[in-house]
PyMOL Python script that loads the backbone (N, CA, C, O; Angstrom):
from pymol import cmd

cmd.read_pdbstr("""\
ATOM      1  N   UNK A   1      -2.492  14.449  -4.162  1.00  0.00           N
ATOM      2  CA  UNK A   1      -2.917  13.141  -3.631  1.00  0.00           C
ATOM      3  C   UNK A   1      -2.148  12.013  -4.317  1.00  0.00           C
ATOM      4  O   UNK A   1      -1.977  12.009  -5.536  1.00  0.00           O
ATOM      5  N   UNK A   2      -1.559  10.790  -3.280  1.00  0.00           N
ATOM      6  CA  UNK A   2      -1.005  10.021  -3.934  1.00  0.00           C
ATOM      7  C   UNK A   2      -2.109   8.889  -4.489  1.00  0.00           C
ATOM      8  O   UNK A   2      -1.656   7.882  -5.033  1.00  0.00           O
ATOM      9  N   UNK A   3      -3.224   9.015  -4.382  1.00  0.00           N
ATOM     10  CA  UNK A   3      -4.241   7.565  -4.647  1.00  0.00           C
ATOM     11  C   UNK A   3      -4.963   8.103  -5.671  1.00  0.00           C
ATOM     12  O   UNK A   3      -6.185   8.251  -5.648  1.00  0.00           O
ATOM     13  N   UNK A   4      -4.104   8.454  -6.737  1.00  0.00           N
ATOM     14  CA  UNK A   4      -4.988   8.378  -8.342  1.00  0.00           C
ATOM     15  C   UNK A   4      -5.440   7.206  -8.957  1.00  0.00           C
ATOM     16  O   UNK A   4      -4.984   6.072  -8.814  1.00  0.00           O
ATOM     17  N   UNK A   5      -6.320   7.554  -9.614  1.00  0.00           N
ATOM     18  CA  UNK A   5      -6.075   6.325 -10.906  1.00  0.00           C
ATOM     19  C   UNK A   5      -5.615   6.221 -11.709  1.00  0.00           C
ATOM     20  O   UNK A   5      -5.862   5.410 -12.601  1.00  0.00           O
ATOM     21  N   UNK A   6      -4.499   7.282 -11.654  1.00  0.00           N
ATOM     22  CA  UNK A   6      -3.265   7.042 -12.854  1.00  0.00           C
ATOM     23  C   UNK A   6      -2.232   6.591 -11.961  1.00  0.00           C
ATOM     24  O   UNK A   6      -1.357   6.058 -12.643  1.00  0.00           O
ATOM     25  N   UNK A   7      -2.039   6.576 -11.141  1.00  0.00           N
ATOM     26  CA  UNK A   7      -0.932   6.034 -10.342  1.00  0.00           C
ATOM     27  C   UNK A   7      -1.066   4.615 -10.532  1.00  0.00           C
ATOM     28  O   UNK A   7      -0.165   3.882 -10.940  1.00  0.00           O
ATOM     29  N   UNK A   8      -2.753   4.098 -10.078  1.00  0.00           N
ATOM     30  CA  UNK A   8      -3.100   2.906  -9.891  1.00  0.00           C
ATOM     31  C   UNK A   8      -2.695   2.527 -11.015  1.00  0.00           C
ATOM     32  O   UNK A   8      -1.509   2.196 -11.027  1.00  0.00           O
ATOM     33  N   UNK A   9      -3.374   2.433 -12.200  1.00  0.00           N
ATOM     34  CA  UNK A   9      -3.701   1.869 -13.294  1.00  0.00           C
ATOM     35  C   UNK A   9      -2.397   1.841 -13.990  1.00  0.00           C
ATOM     36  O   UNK A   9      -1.940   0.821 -14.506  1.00  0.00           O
ATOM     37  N   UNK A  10      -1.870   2.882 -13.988  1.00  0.00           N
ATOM     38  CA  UNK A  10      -0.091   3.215 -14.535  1.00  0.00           C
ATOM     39  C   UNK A  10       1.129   2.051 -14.050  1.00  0.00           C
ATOM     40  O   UNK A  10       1.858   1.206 -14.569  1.00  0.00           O
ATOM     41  N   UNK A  11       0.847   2.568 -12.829  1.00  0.00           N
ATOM     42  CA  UNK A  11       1.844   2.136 -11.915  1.00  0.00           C
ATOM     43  C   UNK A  11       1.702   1.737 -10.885  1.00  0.00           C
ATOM     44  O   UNK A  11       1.826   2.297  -9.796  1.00  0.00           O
ATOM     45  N   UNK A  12       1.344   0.431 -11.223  1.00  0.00           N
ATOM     46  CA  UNK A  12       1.120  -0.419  -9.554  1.00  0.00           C
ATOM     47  C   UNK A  12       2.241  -1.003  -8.722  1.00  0.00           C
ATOM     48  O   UNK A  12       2.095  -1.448  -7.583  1.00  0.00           O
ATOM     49  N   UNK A  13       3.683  -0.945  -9.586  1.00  0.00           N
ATOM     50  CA  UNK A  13       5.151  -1.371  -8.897  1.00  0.00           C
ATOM     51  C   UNK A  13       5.266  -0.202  -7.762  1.00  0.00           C
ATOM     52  O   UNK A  13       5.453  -0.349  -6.554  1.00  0.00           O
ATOM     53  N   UNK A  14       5.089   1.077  -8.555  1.00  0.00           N
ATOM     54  CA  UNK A  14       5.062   2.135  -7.518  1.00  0.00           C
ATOM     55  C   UNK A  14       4.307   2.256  -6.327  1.00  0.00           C
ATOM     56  O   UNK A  14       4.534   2.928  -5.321  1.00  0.00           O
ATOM     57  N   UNK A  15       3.634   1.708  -6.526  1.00  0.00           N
ATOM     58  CA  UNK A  15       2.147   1.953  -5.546  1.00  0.00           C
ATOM     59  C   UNK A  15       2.271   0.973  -4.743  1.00  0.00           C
ATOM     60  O   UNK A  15       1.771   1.256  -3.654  1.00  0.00           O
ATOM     61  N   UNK A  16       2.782  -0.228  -4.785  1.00  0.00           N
ATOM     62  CA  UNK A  16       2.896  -1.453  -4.022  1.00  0.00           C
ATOM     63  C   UNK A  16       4.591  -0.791  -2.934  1.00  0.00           C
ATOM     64  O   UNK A  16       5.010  -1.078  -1.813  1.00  0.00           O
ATOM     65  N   UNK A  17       5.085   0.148  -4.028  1.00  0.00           N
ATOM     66  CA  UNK A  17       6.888   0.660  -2.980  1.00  0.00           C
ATOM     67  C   UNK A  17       6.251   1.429  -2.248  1.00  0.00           C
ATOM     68  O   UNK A  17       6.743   1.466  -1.121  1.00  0.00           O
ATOM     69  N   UNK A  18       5.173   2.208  -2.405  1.00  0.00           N
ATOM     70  CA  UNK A  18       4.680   3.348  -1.461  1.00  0.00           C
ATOM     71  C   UNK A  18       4.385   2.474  -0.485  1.00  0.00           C
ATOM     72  O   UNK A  18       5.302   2.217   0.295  1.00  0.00           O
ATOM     73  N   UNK A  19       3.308   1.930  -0.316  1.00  0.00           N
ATOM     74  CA  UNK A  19       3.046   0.984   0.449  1.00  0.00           C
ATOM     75  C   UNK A  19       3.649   0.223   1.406  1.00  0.00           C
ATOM     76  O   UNK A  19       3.009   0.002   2.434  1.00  0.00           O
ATOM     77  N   UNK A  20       4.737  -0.220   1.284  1.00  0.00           N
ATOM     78  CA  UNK A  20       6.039  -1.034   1.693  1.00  0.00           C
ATOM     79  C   UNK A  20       6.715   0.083   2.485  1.00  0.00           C
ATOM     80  O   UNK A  20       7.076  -0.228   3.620  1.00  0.00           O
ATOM     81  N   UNK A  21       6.981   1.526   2.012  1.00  0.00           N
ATOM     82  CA  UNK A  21       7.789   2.690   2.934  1.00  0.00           C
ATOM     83  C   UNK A  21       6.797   3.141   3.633  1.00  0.00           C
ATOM     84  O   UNK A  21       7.104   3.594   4.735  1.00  0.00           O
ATOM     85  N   UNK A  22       5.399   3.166   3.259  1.00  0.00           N
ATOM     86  CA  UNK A  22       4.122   3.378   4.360  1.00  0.00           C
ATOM     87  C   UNK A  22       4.201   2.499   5.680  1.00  0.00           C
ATOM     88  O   UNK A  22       4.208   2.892   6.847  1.00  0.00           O
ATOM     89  N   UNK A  23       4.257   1.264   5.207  1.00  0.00           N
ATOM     90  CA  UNK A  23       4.144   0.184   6.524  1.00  0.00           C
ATOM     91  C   UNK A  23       5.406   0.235   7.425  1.00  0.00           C
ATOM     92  O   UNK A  23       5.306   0.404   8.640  1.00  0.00           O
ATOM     93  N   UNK A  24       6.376   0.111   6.910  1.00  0.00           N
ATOM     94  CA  UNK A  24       7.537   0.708   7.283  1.00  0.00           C
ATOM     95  C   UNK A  24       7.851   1.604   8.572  1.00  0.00           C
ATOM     96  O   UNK A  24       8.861   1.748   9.261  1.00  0.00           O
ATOM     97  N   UNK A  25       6.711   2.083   8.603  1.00  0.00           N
ATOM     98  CA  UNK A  25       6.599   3.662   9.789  1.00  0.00           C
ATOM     99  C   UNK A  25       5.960   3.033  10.937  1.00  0.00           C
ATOM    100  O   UNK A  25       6.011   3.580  12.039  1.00  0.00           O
ATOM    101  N   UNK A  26       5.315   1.831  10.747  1.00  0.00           N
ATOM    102  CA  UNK A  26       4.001   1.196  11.571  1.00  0.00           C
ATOM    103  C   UNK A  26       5.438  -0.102  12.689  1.00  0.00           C
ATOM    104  O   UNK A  26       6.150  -1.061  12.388  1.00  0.00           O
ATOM    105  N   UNK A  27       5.225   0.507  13.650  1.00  0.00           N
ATOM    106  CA  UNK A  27       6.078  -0.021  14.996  1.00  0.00           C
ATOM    107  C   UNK A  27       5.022  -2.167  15.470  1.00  0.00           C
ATOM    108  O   UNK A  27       5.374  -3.257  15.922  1.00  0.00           O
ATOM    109  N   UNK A  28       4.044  -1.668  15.067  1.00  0.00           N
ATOM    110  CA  UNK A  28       3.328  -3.361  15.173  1.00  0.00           C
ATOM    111  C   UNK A  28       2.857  -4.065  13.686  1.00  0.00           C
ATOM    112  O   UNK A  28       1.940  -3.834  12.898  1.00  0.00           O
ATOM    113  N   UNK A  29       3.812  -4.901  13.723  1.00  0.00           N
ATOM    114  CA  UNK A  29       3.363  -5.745  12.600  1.00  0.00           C
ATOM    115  C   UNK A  29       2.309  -6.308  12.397  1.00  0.00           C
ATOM    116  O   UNK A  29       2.036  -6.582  11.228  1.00  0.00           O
ATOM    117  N   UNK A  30       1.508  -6.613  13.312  1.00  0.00           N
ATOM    118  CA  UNK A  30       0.120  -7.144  13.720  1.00  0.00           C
ATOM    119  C   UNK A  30      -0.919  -6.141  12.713  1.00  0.00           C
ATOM    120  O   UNK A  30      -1.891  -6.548  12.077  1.00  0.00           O
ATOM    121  N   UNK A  31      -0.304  -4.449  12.789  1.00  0.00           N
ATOM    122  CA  UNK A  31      -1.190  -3.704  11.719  1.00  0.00           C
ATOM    123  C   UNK A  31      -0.993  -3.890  10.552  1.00  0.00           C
ATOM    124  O   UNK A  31      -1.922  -4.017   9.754  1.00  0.00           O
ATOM    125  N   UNK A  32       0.680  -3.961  10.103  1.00  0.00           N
ATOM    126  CA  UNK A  32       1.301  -3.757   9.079  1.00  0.00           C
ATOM    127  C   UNK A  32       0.423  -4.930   8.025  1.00  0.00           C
ATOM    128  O   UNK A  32       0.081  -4.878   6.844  1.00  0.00           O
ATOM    129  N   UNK A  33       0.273  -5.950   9.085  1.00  0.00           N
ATOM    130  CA  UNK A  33      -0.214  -7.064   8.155  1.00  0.00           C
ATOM    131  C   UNK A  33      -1.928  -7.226   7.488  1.00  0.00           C
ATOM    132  O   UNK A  33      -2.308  -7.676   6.407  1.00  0.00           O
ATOM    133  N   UNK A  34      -2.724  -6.631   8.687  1.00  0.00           N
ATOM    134  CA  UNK A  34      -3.832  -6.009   8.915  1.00  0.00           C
ATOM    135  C   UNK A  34      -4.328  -5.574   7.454  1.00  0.00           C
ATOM    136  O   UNK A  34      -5.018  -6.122   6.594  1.00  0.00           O
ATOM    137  N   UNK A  35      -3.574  -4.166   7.574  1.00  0.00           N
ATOM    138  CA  UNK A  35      -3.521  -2.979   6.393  1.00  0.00           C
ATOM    139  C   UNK A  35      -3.618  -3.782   4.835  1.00  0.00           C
ATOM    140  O   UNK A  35      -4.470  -3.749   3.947  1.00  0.00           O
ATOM    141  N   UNK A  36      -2.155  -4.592   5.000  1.00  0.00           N
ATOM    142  CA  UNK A  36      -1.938  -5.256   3.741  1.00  0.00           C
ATOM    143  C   UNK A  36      -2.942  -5.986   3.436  1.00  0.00           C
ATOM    144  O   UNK A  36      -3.364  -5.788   2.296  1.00  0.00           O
ATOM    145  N   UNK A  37      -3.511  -6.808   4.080  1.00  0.00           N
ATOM    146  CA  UNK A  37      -4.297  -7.284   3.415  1.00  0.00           C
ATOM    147  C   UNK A  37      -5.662  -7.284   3.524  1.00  0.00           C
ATOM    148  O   UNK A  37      -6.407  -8.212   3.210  1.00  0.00           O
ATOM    149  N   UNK A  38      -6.055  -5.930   4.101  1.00  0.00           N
ATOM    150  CA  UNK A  38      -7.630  -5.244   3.058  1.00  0.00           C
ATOM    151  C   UNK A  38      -6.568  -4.228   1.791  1.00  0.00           C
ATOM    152  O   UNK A  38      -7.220  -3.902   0.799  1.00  0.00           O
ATOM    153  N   UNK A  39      -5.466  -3.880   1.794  1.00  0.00           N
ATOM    154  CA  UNK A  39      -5.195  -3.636   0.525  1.00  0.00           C
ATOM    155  C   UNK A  39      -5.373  -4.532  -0.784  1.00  0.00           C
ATOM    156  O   UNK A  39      -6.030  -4.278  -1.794  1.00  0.00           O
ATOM    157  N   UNK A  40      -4.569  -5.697  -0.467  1.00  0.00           N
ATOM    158  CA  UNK A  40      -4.462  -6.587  -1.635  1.00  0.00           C
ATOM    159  C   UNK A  40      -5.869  -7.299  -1.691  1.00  0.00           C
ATOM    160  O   UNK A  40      -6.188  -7.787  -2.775  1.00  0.00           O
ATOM    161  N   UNK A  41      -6.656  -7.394  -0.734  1.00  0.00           N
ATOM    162  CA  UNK A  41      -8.206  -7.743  -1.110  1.00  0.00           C
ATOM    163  C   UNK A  41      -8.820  -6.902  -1.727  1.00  0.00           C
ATOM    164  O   UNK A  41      -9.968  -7.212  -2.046  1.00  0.00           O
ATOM    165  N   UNK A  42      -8.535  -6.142  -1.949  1.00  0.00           N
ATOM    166  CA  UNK A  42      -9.323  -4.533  -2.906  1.00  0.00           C
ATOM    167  C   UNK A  42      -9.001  -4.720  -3.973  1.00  0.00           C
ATOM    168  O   UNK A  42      -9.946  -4.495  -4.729  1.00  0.00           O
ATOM    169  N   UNK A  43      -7.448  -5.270  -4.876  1.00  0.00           N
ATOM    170  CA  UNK A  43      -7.133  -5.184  -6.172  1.00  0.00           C
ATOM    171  C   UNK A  43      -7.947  -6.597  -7.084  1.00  0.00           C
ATOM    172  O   UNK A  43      -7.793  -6.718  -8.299  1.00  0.00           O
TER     173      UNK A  43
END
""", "prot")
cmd.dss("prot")
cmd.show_as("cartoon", "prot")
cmd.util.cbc("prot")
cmd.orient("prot")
């Protein structure tokens, strides 16, 4: 699993690139943006 809390807590540069090559795959930006931000409302 990539959603540890050692990933998190370690390495959040990483976790923010996953993220970025995750959205990446997503054809409507309308989600891409969506996604992002109940992500960054969570941290």
């Amino acid at each position: 699993m990539l959603f540890g809390n050692g990933i998190i807590d370690k390495q959040p540069e990483s976790l923010l690139n996953f993220w970025a090559i995750y959205f990446s795959s997503f054809p409507d930006n309308k989600i891409k943006e969506f996604l992002l931000g109940q992500i960054l409302s969570q941290q």
